[in-house]
C-alpha positions as CSV (number, residue, x, y, z in Angstrom):
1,X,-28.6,-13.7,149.8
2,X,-25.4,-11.8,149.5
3,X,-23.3,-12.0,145.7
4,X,-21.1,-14.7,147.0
5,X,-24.4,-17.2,148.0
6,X,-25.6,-16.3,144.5
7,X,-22.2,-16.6,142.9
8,X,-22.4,-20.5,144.2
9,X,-25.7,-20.4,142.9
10,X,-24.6,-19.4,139.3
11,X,-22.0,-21.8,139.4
12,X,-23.9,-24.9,140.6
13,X,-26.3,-24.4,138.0
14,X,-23.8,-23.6,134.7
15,X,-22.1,-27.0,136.1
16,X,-25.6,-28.8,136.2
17,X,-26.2,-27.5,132.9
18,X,-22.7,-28.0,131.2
19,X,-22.4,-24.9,130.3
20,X,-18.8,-23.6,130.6
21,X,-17.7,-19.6,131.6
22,X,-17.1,-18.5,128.3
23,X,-20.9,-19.7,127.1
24,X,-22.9,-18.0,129.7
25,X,-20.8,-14.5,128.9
26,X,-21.5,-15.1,124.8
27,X,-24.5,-15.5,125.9
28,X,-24.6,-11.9,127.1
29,X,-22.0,-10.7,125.3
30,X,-20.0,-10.4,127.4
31,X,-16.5,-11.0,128.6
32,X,-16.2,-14.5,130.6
33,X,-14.2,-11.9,133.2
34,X,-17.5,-11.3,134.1
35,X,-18.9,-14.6,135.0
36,X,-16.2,-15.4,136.9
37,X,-15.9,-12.6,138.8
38,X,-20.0,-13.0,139.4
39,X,-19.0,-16.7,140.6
40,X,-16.7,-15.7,143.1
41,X,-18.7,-12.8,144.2
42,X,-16.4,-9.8,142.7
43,X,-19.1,-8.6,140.2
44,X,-22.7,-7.7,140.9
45,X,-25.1,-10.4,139.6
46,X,-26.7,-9.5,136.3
47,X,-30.1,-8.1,135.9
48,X,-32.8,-6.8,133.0
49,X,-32.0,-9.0,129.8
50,X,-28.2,-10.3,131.0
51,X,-30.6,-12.1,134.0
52,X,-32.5,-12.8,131.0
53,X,-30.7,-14.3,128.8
54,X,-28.4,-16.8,131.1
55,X,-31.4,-18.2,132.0
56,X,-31.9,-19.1,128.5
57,X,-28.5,-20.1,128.1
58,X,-28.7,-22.4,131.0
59,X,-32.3,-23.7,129.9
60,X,-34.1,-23.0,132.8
61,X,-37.8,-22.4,132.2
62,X,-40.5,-20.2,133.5
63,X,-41.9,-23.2,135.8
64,X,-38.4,-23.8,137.5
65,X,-38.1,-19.7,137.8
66,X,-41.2,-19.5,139.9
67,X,-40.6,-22.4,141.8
68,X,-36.9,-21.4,142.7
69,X,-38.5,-17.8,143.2
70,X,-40.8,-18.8,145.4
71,X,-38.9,-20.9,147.6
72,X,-35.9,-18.8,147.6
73,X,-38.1,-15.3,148.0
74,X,-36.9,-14.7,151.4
75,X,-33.8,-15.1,151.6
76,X,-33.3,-13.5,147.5
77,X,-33.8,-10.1,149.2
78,X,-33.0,-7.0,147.1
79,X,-31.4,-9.2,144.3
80,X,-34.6,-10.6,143.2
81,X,-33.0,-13.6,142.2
82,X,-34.9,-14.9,139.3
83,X,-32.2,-16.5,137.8
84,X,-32.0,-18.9,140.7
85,X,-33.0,-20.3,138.7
């Protein structure tokens, strides 16, 4: 999964979850710059507690983690993708 799958990713699931730009970034404080430029692929996607903590902010729980994990594991790679969340 390369930054741009994942920034569709990050995306569809802020949109699922009506969370806007600006609320995902508070919730790492962070600058919605950032989530935008993750969303279109430009930035990195986040790791340690930022991976943490838009998970939270999107209310996606341990259960759907490990499910996504696991069905996503191959193609997630070196990005680990627990936020897909």
């Amino acid at each position: 999964m390369n930054q741009s799958d994942f920034g569709k990713l990050l995306r569809d699931k802020r949109k699922e979850h009506h969370k806007t730009q600006e609320e995902v970034a508070n919730s790492i404080n962070k600058n919605k710059m950032l989530i935008s430029g993750m969303e279109t692929g430009k930035n990195n996607p986040p790791i340690g507690d930022d991976l943490k903590n838009i998970m939270e902010c999107l209310g996606l729980n341990e259960e759907e983690e490990k499910a996504e994990t696991g069905e996503r594991k191959q193609e997630a790679g070196s990005y680990g993708l627990r936020l897909l969340l």
